[in-house]
LOMIKOL-444236 format. One line per 3 residues: number of its first residue (from 0); their letters; for each residue x, y, z of N, C-alpha, C. Coordinates in nm, 4 decimals. Layout:
LOMIKOL-444236
NUM	A	X Y Z X Y Z X Y Z | ...
This chain:
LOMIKOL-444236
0	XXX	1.2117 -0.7861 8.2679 1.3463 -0.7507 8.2350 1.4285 -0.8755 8.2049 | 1.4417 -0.9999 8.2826 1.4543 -1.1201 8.2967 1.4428 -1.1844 8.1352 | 1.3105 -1.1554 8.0612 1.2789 -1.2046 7.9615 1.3287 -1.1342 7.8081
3	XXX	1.3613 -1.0137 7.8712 1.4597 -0.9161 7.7603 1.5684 -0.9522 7.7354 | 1.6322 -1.0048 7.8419 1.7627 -1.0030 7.8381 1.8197 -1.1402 7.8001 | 1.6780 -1.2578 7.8023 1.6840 -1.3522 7.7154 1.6743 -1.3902 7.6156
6	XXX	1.6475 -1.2354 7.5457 1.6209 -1.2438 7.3796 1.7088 -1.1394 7.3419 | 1.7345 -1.0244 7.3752 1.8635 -0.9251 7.3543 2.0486 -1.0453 7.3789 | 2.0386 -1.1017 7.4684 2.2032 -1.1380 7.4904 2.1877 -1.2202 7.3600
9	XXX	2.1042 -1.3452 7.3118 2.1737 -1.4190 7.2351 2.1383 -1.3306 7.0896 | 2.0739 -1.2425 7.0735 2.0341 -1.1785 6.9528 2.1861 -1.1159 6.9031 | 2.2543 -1.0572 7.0095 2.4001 -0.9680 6.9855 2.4987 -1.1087 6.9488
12	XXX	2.4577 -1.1845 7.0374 2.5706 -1.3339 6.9773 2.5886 -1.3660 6.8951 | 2.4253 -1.3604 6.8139 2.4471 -1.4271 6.6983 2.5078 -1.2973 6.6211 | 2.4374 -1.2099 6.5719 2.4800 -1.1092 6.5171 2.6272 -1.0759 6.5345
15	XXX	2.6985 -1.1056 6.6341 2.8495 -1.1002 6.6182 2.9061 -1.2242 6.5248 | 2.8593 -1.3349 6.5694 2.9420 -1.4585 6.5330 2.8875 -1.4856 6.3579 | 2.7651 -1.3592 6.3585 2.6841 -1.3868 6.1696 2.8675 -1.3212 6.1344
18	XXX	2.9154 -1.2151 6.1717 2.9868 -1.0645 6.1187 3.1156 -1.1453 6.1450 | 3.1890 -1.2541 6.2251 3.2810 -1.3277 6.1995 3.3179 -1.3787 6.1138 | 3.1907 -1.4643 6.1129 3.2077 -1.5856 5.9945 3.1950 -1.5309 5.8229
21	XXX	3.1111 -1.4201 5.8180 3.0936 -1.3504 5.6815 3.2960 -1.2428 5.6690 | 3.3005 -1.2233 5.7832 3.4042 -1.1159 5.7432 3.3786 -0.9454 5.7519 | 3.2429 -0.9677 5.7721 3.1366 -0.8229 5.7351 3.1514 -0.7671 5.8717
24	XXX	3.2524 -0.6227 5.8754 3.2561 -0.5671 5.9508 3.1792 -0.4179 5.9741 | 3.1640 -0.4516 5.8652 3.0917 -0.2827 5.7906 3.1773 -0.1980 5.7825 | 3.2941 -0.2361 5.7801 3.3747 -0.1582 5.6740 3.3475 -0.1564 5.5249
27	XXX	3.4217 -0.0768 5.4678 3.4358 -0.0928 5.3393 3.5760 -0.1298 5.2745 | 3.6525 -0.1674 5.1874 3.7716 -0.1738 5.1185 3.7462 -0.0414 5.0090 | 3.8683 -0.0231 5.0107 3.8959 0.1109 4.9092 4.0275 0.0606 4.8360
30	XXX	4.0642 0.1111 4.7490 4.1729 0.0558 4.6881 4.2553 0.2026 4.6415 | 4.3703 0.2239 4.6570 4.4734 0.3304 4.6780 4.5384 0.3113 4.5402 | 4.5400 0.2353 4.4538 4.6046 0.1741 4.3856 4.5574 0.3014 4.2482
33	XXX	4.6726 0.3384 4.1940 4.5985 0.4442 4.0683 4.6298 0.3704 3.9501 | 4.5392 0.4031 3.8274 4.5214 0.3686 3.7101 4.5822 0.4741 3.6125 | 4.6632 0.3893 3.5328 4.7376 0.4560 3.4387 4.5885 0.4406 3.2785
36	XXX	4.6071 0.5841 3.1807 4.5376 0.5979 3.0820 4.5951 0.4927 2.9806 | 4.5663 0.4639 2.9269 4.5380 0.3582 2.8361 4.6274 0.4202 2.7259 | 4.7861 0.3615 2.6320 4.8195 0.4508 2.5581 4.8089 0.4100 2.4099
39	XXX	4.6884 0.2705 2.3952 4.6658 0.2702 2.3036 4.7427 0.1126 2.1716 | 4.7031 0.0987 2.1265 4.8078 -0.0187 2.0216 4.9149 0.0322 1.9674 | 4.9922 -0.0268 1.9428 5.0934 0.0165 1.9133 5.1353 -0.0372 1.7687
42	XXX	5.2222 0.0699 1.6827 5.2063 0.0331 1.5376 5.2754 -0.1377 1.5000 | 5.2282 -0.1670 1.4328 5.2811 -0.3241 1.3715 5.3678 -0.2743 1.2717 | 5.5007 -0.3452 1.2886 5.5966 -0.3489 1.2141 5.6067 -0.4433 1.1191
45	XXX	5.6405 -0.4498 1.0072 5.6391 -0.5811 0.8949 5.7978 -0.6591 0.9448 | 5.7812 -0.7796 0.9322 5.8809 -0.9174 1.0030 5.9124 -0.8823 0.7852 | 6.0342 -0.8800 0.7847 6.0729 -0.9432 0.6909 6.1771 -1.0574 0.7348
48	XXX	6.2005 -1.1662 0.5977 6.2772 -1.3178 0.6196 6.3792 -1.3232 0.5015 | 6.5088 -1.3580 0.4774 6.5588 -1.3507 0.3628 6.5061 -1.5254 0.3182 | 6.4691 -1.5289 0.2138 6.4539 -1.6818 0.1739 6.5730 -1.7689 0.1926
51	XXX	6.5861 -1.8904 0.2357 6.6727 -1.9613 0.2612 6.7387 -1.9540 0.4055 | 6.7144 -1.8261 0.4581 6.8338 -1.8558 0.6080 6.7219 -1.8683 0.7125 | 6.7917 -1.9317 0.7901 6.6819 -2.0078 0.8963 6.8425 -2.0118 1.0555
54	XXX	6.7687 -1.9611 1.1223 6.8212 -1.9951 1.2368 6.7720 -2.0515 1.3874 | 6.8034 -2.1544 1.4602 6.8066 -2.1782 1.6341 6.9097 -2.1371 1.6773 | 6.8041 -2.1002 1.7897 6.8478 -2.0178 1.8949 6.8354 -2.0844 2.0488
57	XXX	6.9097 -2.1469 2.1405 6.8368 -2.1421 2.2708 6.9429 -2.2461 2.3808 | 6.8763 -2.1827 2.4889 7.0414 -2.2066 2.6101 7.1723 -2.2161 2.4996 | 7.2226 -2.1059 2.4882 7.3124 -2.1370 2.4154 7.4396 -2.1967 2.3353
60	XXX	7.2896 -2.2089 2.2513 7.3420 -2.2711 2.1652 7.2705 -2.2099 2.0228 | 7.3522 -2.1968 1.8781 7.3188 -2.0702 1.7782 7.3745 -2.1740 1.6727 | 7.2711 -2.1719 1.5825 7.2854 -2.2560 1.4380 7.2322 -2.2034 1.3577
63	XXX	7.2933 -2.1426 1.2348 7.2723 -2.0839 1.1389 7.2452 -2.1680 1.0079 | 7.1652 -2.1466 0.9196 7.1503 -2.2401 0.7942 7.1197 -2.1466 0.7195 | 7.2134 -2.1917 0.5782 7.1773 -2.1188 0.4967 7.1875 -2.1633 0.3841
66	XXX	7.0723 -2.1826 0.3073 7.0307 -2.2730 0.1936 7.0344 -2.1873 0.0631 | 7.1279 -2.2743 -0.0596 7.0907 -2.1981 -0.1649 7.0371 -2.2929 -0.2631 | 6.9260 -2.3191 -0.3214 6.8672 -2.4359 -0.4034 6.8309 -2.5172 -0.3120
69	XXX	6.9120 -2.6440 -0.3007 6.9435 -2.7866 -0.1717 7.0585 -2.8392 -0.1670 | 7.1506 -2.6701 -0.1746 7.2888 -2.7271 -0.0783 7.2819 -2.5835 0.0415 | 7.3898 -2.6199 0.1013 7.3671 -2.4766 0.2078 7.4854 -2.5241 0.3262
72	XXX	7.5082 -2.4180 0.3873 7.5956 -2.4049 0.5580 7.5514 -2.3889 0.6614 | 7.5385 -2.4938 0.7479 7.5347 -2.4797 0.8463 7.6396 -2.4566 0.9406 | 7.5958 -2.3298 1.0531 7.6918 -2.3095 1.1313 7.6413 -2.3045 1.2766
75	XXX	7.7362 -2.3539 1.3260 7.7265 -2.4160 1.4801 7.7971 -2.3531 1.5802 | 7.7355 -2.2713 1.7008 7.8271 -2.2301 1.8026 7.7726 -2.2830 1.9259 | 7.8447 -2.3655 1.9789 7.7946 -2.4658 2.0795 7.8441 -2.3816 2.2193
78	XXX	7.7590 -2.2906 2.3324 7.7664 -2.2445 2.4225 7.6698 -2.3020 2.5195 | 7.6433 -2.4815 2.4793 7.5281 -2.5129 2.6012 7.5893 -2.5421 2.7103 | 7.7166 -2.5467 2.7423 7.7531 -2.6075 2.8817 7.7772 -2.7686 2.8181
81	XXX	7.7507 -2.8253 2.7395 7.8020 -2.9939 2.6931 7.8205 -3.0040 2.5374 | 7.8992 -3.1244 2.5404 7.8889 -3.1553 2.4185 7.7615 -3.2225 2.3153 | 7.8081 -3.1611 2.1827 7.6433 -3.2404 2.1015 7.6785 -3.3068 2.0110
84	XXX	7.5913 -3.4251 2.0010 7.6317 -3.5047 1.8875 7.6730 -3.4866 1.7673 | 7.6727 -3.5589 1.6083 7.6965 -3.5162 1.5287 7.5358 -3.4739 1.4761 | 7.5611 -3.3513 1.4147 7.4154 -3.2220 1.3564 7.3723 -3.3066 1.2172
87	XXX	7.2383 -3.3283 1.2520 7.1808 -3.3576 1.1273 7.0503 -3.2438 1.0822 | 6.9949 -3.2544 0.9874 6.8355 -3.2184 0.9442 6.7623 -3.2916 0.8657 | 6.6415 -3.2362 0.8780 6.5379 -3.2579 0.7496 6.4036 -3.1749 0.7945
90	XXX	6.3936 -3.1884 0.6459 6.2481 -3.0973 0.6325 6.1180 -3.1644 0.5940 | 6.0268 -3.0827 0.6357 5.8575 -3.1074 0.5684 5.8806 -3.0054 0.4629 | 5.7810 -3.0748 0.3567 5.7827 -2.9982 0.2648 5.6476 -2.9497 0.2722
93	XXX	5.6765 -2.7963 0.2175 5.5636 -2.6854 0.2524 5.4390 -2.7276 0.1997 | 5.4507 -2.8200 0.0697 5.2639 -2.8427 0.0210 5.2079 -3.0019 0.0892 | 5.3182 -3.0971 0.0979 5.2690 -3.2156 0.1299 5.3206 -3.2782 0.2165
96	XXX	5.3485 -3.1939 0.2983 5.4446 -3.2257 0.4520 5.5115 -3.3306 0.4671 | 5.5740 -3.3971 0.3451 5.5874 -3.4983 0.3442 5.7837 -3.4829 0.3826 | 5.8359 -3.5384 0.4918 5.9321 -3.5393 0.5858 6.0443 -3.6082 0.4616
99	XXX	6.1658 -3.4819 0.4195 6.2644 -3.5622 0.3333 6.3804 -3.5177 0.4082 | 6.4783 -3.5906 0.4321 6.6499 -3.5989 0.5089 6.7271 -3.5145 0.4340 | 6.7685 -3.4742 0.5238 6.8667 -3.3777 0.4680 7.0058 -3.4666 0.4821
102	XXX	7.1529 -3.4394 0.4535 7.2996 -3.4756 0.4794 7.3657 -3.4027 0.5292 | 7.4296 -3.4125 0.5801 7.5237 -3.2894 0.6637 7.6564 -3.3754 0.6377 | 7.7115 -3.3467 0.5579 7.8331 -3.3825 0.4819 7.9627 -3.3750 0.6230
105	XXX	8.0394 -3.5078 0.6480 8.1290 -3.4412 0.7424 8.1385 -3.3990 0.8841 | 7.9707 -3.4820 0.9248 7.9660 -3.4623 1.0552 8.0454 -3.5174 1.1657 | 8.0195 -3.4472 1.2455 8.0909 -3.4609 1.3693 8.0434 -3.4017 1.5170
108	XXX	8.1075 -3.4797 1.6161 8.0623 -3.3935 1.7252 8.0751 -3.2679 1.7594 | 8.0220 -3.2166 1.8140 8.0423 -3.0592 1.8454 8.0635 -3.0275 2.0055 | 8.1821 -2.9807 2.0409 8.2536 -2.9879 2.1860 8.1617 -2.8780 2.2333
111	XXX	8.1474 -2.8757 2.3826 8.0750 -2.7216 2.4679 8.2080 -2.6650 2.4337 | 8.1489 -2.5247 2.3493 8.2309 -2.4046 2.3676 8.2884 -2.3739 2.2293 | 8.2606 -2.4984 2.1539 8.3139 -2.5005 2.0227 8.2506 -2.4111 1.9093
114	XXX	8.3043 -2.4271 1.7730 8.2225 -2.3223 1.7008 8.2689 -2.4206 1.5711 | 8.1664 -2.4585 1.4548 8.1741 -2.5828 1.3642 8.0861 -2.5100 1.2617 | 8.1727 -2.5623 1.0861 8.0589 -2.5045 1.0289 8.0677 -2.6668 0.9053
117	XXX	7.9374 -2.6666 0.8466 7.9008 -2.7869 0.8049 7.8382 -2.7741 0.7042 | 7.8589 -2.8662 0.5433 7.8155 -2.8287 0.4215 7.6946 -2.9340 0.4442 | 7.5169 -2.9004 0.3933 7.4439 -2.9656 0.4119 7.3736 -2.9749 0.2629
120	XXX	7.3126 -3.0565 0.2528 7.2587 -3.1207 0.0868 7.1386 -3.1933 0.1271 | 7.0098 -3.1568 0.0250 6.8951 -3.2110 -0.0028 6.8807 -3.2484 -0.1149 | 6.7918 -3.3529 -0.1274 6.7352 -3.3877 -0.2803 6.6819 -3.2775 -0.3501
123	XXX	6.7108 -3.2738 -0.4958 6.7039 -3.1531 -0.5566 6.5570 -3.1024 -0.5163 | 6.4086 -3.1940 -0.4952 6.3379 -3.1469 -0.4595 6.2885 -3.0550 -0.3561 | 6.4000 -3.0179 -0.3158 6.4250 -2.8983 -0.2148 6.4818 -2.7717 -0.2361
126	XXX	6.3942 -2.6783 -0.1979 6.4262 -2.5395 -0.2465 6.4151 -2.4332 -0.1264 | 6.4671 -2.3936 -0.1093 6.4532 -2.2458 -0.0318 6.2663 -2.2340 -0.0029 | 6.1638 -2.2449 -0.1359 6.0479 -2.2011 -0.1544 6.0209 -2.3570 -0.0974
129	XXX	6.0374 -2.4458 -0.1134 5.9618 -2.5587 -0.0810 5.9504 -2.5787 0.0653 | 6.0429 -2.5062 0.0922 6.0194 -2.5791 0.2497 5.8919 -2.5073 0.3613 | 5.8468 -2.6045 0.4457 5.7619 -2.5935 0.5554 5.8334 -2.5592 0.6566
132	XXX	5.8941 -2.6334 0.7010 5.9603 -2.6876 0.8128 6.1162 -2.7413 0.7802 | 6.2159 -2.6746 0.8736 6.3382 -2.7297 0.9013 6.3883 -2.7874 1.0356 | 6.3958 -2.8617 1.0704 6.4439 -2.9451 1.1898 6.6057 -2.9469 1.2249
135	XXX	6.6133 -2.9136 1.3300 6.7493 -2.9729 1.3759 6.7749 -3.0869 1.3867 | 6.8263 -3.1822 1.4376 6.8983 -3.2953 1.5215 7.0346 -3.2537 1.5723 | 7.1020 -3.3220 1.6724 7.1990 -3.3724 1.7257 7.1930 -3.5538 1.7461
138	XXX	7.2731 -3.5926 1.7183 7.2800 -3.7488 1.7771 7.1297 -3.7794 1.7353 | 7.1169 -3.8377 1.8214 6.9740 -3.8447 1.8500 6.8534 -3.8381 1.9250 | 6.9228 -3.6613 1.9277 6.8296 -3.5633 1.9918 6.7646 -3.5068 1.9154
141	XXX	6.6381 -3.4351 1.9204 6.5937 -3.3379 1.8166 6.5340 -3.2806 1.9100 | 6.6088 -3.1232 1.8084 6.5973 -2.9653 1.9288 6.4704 -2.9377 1.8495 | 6.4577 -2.9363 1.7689 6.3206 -2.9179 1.7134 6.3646 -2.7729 1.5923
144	XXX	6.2552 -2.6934 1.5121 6.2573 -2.6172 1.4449 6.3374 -2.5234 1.4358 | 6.4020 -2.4768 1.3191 6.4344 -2.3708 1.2752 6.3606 -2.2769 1.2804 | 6.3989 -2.1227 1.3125 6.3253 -2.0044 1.2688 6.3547 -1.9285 1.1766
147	XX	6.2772 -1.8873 1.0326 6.3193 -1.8070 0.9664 6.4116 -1.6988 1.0140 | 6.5188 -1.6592 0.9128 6.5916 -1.5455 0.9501 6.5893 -1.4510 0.8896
């Protein structure tokens, strides 16, 4: 009996301290949680853009451009909480990315809270169709891209 009970006690030991360390209680997990049916893709809408208008957007602050040939208006509503330098641009051009300055005729700073609108001019090689890319600036900050509008 003596010799049973020297191979039964540590046999349950281990076997407890295996079911600790694994986690393995012999339970099971079930999950309560229900699944909704699947309702499928949903239709794609066509993005249309008018050529030429391009707008940023963000912590607000809202700049509108609107190009006809390579002159155009920019408009400025400054709701970031500070003031921004004077607004510049320029673009890549759409076939040879090649980076040309824009003018912003008349710049100036733009106060938090203010609202500014600004005549802007490119080299004639700029068109509504040519462009890649439109860039903001402030000072000499750059907020980065325009988004078609």
């Amino acid at each position: 009996m003596r010799s049973l009970r020297r191979f039964v006690v540590p046999a349950v030991l281990l076997a407890t301290l295996g079911m600790a360390c694994t986690g393995d209680d012999g339970s099971e997990v079930t999950s309560t949680g229900s699944q909704s049916a699947s309702t499928g893709p949903t239709d794609a809408v066509p993005t249309e853009f008018t050529l030429g208008k391009f707008r940023y957007q963000n912590a607000g602050l809202q700049v509108d451009l609107q190009l006809e040939a390579n002159t155009g208006t920019m408009d400025v509503d400054n709701g970031s909480g500070f003031e921004l330098g004077k607004p510049d641009v320029y673009v890549l051009d759409g076939l040879s990315g090649e980076r040309i300055d824009g003018r912003v005729l008349d710049s100036q700073p733009v106060a938090d809270g203010a609202q500014a609108s600004f005549q802007v001019q490119f080299p004639p090689a700029v068109t509504p169709k040519s462009l890649g890319l439109v860039i903001l600036l402030f000072g000499s900050d750059n907020y980065g891209a325009f988004a078609p509008a």
